[in-house]
ZAMARGU-4260 file (C-alpha; in steps of 0.2 Angstrom, whole numbers, plus 5000, padded with zeros to 4 digits):
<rodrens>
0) 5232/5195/4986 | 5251/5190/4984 | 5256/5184/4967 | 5269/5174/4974 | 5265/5154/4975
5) 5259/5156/4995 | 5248/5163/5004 | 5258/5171/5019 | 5256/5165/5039 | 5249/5172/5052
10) 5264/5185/5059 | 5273/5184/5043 | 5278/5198/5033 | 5266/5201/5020 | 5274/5204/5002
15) 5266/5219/4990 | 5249/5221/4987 | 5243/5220/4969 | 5226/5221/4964 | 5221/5206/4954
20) 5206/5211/4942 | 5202/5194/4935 | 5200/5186/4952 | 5183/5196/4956 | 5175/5191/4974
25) 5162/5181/4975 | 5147/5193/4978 | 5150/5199/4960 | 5156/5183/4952 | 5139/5182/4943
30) 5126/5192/4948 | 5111/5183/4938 | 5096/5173/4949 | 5101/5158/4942 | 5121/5159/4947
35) 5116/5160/4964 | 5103/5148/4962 | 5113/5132/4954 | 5129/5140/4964 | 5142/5127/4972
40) 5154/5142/4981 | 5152/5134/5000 | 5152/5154/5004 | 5137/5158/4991 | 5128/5144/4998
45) 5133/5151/5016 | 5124/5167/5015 | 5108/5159/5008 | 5108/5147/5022 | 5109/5165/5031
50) 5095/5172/5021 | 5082/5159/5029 | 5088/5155/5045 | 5087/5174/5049 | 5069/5173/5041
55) 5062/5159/5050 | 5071/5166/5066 | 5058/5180/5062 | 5044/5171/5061 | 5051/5160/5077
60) 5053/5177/5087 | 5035/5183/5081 | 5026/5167/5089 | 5037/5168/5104 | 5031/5187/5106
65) 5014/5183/5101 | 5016/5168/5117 | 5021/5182/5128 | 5006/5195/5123 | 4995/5180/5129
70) 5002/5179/5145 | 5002/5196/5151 | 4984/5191/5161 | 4979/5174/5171 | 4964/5170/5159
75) 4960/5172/5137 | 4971/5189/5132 | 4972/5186/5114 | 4968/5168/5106 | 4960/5155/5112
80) 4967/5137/5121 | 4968/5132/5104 | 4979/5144/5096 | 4989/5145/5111 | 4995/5125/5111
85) 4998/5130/5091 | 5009/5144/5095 | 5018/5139/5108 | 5021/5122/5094 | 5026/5133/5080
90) 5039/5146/5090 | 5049/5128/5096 | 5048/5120/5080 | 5053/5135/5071 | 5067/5140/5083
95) 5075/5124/5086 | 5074/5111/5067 | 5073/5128/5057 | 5083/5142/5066 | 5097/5134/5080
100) 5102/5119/5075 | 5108/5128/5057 | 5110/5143/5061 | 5130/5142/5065 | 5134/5126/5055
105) 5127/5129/5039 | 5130/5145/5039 | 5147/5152/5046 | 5150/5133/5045 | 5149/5134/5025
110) 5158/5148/5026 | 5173/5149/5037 | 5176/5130/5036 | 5187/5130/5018 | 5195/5148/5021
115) 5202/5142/5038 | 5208/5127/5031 | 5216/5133/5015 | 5205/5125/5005 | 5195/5130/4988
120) 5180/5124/4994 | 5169/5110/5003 | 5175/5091/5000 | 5158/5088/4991 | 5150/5104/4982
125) 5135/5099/4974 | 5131/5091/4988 | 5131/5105/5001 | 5120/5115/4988 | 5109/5100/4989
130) 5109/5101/5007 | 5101/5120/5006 | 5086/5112/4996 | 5085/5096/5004 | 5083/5112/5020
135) 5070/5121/5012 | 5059/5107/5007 | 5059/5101/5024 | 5053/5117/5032 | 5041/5123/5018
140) 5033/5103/5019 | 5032/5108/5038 | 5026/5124/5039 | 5012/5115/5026 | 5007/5103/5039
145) 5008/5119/5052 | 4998/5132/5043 | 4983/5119/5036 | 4978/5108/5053 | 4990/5118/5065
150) 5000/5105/5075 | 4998/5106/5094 | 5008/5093/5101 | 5021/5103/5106 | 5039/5102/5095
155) 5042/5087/5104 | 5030/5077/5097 | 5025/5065/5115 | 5016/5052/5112 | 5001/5043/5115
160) 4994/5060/5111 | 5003/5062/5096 | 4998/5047/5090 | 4980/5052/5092 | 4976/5070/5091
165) 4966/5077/5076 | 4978/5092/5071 | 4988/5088/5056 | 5004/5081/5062 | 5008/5069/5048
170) 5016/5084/5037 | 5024/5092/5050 | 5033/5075/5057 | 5039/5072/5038 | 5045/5090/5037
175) 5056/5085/5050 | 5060/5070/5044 | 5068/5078/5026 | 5077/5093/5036 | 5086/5078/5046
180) 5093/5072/5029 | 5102/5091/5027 | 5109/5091/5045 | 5118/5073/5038 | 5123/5078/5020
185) 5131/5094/5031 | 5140/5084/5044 | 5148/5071/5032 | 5153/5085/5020 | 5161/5095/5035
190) 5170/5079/5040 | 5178/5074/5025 | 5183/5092/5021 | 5194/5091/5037 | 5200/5074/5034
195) 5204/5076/5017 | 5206/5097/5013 | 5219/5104/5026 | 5231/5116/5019 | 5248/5110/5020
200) 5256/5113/5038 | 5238/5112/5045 | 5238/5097/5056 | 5225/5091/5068 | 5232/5102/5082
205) 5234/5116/5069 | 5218/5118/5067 | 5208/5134/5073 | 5194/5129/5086 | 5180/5134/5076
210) 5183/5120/5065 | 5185/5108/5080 | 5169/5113/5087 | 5161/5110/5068 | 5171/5095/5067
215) 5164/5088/5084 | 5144/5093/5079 | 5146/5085/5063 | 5150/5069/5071 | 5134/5071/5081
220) 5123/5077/5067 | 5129/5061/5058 | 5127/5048/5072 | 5112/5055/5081 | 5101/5060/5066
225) 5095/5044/5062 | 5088/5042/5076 | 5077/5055/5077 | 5072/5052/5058 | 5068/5033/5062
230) 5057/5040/5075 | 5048/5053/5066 | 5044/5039/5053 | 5037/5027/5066 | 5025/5041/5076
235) 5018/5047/5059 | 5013/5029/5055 | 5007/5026/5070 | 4996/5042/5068 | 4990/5039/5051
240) 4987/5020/5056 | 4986/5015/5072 | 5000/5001/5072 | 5001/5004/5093 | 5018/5004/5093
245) 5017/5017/5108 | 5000/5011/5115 | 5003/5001/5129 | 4985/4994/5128 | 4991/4985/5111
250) 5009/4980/5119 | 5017/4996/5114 | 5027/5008/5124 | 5024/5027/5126 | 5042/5028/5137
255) 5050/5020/5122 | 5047/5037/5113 | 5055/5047/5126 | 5071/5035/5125 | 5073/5036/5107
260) 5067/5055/5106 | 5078/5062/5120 | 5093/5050/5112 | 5094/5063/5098 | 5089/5078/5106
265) 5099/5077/5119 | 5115/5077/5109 | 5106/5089/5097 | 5108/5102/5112 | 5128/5101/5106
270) 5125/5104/5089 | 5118/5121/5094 | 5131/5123/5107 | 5147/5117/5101 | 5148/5128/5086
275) 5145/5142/5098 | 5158/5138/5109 | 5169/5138/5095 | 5165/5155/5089 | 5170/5162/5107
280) 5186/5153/5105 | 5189/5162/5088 | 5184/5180/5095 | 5192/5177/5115 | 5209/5178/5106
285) 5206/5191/5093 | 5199/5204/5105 | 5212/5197/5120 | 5226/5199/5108 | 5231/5183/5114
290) 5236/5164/5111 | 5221/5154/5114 | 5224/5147/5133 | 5224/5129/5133 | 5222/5126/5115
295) 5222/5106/5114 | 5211/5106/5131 | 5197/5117/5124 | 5201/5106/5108 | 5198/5088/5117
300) 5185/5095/5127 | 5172/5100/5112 | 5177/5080/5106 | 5172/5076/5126 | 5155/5086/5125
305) 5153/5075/5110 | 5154/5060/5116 | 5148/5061/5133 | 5131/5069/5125 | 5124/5054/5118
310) 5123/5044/5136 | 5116/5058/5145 | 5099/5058/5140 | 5091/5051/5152 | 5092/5065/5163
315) 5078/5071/5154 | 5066/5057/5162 | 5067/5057/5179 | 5050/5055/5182 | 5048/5044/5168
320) 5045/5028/5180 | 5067/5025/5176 | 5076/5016/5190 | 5085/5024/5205 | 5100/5018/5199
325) 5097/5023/5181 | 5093/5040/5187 | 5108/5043/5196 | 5119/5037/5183 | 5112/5048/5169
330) 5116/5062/5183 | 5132/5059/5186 | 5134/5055/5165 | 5127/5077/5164 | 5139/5082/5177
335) 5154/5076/5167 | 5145/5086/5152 | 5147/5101/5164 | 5168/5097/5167 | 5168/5098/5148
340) 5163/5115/5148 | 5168/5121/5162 | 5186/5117/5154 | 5182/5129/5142 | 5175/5142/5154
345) 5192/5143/5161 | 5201/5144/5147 | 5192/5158/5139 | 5194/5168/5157 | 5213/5162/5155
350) 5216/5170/5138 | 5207/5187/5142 | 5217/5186/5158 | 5230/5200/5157 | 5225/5202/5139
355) 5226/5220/5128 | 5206/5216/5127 | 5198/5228/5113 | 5178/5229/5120 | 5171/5230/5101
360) 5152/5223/5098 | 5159/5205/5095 | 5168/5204/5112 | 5152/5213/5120 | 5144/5197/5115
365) 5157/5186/5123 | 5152/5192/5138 | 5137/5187/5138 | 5138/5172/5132 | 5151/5169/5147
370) 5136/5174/5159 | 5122/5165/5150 | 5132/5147/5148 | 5140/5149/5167 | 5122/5154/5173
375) 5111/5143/5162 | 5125/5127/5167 | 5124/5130/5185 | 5105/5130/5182 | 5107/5113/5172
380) 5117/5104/5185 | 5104/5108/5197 | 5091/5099/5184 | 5104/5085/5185 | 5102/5081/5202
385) 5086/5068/5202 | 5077/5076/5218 | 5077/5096/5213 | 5072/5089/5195 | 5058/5079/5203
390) 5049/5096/5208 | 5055/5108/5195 | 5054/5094/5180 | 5037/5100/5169 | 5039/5120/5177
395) 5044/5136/5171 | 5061/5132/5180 | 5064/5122/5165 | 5060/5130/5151 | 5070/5147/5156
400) 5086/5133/5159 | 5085/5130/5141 | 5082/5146/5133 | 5098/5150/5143 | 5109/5138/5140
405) 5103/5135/5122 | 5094/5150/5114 | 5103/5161/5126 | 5121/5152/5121 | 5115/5150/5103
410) 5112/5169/5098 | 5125/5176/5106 | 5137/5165/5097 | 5127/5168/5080 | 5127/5189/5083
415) 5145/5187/5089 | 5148/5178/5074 | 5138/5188/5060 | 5146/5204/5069 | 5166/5198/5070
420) 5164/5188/5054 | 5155/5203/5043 | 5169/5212/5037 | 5175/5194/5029 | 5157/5190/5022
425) 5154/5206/5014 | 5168/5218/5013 | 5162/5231/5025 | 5158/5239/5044 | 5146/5242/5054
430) 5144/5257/5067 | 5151/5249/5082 | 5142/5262/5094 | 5123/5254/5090 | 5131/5237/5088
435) 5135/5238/5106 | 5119/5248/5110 | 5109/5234/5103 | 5121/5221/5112 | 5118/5229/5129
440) 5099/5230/5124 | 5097/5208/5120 | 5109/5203/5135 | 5099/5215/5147 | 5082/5210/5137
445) 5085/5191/5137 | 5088/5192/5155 | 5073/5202/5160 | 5064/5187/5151 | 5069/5172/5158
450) 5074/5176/5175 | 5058/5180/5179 | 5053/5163/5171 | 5065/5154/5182 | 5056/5162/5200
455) 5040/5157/5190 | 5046/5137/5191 | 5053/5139/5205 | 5036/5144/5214 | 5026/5131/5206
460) 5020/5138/5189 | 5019/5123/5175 | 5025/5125/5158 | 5014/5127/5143 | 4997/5131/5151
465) 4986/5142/5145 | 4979/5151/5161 | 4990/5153/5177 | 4984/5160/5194 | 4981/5177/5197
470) 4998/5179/5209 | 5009/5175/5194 | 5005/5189/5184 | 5018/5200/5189 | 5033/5190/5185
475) 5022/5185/5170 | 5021/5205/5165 | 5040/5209/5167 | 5045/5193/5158 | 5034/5199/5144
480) 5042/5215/5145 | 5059/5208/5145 | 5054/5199/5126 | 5051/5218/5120 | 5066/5223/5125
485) 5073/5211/5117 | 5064/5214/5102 | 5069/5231/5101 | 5087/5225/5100 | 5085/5215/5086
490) 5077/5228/5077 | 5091/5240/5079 | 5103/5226/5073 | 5092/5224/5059 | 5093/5242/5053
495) 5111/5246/5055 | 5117/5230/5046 | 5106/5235/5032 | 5112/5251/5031 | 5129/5245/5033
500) 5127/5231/5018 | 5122/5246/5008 | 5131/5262/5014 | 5145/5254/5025 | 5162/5259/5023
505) 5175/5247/5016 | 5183/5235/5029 | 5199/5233/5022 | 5207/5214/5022 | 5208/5210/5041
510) 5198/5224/5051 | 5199/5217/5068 | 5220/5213/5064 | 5215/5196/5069 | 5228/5181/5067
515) 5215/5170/5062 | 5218/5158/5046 | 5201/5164/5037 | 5210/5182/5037 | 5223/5179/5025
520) 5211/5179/5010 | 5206/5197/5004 | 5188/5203/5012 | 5176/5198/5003 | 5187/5183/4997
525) 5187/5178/4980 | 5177/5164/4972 | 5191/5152/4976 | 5196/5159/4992 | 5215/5161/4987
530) 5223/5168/4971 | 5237/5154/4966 | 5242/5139/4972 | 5235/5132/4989 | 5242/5143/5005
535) 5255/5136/5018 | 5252/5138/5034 | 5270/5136/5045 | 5261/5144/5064 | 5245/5141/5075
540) 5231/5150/5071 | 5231/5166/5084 | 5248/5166/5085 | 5250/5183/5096 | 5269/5183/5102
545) 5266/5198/5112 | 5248/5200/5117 | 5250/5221/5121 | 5258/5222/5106 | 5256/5209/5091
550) 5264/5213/5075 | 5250/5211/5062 | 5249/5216/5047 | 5239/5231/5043 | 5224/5231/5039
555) 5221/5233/5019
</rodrens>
């Protein structure tokens, strides 16, 4: 780092490196169990955030391939109707409270958040350490109720049966209910730290994308949270005592649910996908070698996705008995959704457009991340329109719209992300040729998955049964043979990250000679992200006067 009072700008003329031994990085500031432990470095915290979404991602992926064995034939292949309801329970549960909706936020969100803010740290510490906890005991409580009773209500809890099965729901609903308490402690942290922590010359529309994208989530985990944790209290007393809040037969109202449940998760779609979209902001313009296109419009429009998200849920009820009116309102509310994005869709295409574009495993990613939102968004605003969701609603066609649009979205961001953002976390480099092996092996592999699922829906095939006729099999087989592709390129990434953490060669201070804000600090930073006072930041983050050929400075 540069002893001089500030840190320099992007497309500034760095000043001599000097080599600072008293400012170690924060890997090896304290190396006992218990520094980690009690830490409060929002980057320490960051990587054990990392450390169990990727494991409960694991456990996730395993269900889901366990689902898939089991559908290779029409009848019983391995596990009973049971075990299946249980499974297909678990894999959602796990993916979406314990794997998605962290996954980015809390982890590259802790993370990146202060560096590209110029700030020391989080606005509240202790209180996004206690968010990790808070995290855990959620999902072990949970995964408690899951493992001893084994939940089969499917992870979105419908009632009346809910409210009256004999599996062990109860733990699981209160799991839930705590994990809901992390998501808000993050979001109001993450608020407040922008508000209140901005570097000087960091205004609002200084601010790089990513951190509009976590600034927008963290309004919704904030607002829509409650909502969901309100509900989860009311169906676990109505299981354990039988108030009828959702019994019609005692004056309650089983569609209530569906209002209140879809009012959270409808917005909780954006709080995997808006950290996602700012991701791609951050890696279109380091790999285009150019200013984003359209900053403040991809800017408002992650605030517009926000916003609009919380009166669209209706879209999910169709058939739920709503009005004809009320069904094509909540239409036209998730085509507006759909003009949000597609404003960022263009502006991505716009910065690569006649861009130097550098095809590295990141940007590999990028692109299909482009193909799955595109795809998956087209497929949405099909399930928009009242009379194609009328036949699809309940099919196959549905659940392979989701797993594009939100796992498919979701894990591209989070693999672009770990890959591009790497070098920053830990100092070193992967071999790009099996990062893009592997990319090329999850974007061919997630495909060969679901679009088989989507022919499925389409020809009739409802989701979540246990047995199917004889003349699905076939798109059955090669959508199971899609998820071991895809396994396979998980695997790979697994083992040359490993080996790279390990073995890897040393990164230098900004690899990729990106102009982004978090790149100023060394790689790994320090504990405190900067040596001496707070950086200045005079330009816009990717600041690339000449996109063929930027002057950055070189890599250290």
């Amino acid at each position: 780092m540069t002893p001089s009072s500030s840190i320099a700008a992007p497309g500034a003329t760095p000043a001599p490196e000097e080599h600072h031994d008293h400012h170690p990085n924060y890997l090896v500031d304290g190396t006992t169990i218990k520094s980690w432990l009690l830490t409060v470095d929002h980057k320490r915290i960051g990587l054990m955030f990392l450390f169990w979404v990727l494991l409960f991602f694991l456990v996730g992926g395993i269900f889901a391939l366990l689902i898939r064995v089991e559908l290779l034939t029409p009848g019983p292949t391995i596990m009973d109707a049971m075990t299946y309801n249980r499974t297909f329970t678990l894999h959602g549960l796990v993916m979406i409270f314990l794997f998605m909706i962290p996954a980015i936020p809390a982890v590259f969100g802790n993370f990146m958040l202060p560096l590209m803010l110029g700030a020391k740290d989080v606005a509240f510490p202790r209180l996004n350490l206690l968010s990790l906890y808070i995290y855990l005991a959620g999902a072990v409580l949970a995964l408690w109720g899951m493992l001893n009773g084994g939940l089969d209500t499917g992870w979105t809890f419908y009632t009346p049966y809910s409210a009256h099965t004999t599996a062990t729901v109860a733990p699981v609903l209160f799991g839930a209910f705590i994990i809901g308490f992390s998501s808000i402690v993050t979001g109001i942290n993450f608020i407040v730290t922008c508000h209140t922590m901005r570097a000087p010359g960091i205004t609002w529309f200084k601010m790089p994308l990513f951190v509009w994208a976590i600034y927008a989530t963290s309004a919704i985990q904030v607002l829509a949270t409650p909502v969901i944790g309100l509900l989860l209290v009311l169906v676990t007393v109505e299981n354990l005592f039988g108030f009828g809040m959702f019994d019609p037969a005692r004056g309650g109202d089983p569609v209530l649910f569906q209002h209140l449940f879809w009012f959270y998760s409808h917005p909780a779609v954006y709080i995997m996908v808006l950290p996602s979209f700012g991701v791609m902001s951050e890696i279109v313009a380091t790999y285009s070698r150019k200013n984003i296109f359209g900053y403040r419009a991809v800017a408002y429009s992650s605030l517009g996705i926000a916003f609009v998200g919380f009166f669209a849920w209706g879209h999910h009820m169709f058939v739920s008995g709503q009005s004809t009116f009320a069904g094509g309102l909540f239409g036209v509310l998730t085509m507006l959704v759909g003009v949000f994005t597609a404003i960022k869709v263009f502006n991505w295409v716009g910065t690569v457009y006649k861009g130097a574009v550098e095809f590295k495993t990141p940007f590999a990613y990028f692109c299909g991340f482009l193909f799955f939102t595109v795809f998956g968004g087209m497929t949405g605003i099909a399930l928009g329109t009242v009379s194609l969701d009328v036949a699809w609603h309940d099919t196959y066609f549905v659940v392979a719209h989701f797993h594009f649009i939100m796992v498919g979205a979701t894990i591209m961001a989070f693999l672009a992300a770990l890959h591009y953002w790497f070098p920053k976390m830990f100092g070193r480099t992967y071999h790009e040729g099996w990062g893009l092996v592997s990319a090329a092996l999850i974007i061919l592999g997630f495909n060969a998955t679901f679009i088989p699922q989507f022919l499925l829906g389409n020809n009739g095939m409802p989701r979540r049964y246990y047995e199917y006729p004889e003349r699905f099999q076939a798109l059955n087989v090669a959508s199971t043979a899609g998820a071991t592709l895809l396994a396979f390129g998980f695997i790979i990434i697994a083992m040359y990250l490993t080996y790279a953490l390990i073995y890897g060669k040393a990164s230098g201070k900004n690899p990729w000679r990106s102009k982004g804000y978090e790149w100023l600090s060394e790689s790994p930073p320090p504990t405190h992200n900067f040596v001496g006072p707070q950086p200045v930041f005079p330009e816009e983050p990717h600041f690339y006067v000449d996109p063929k050929k930027a002057e950055v400075p070189d890599a250290v």
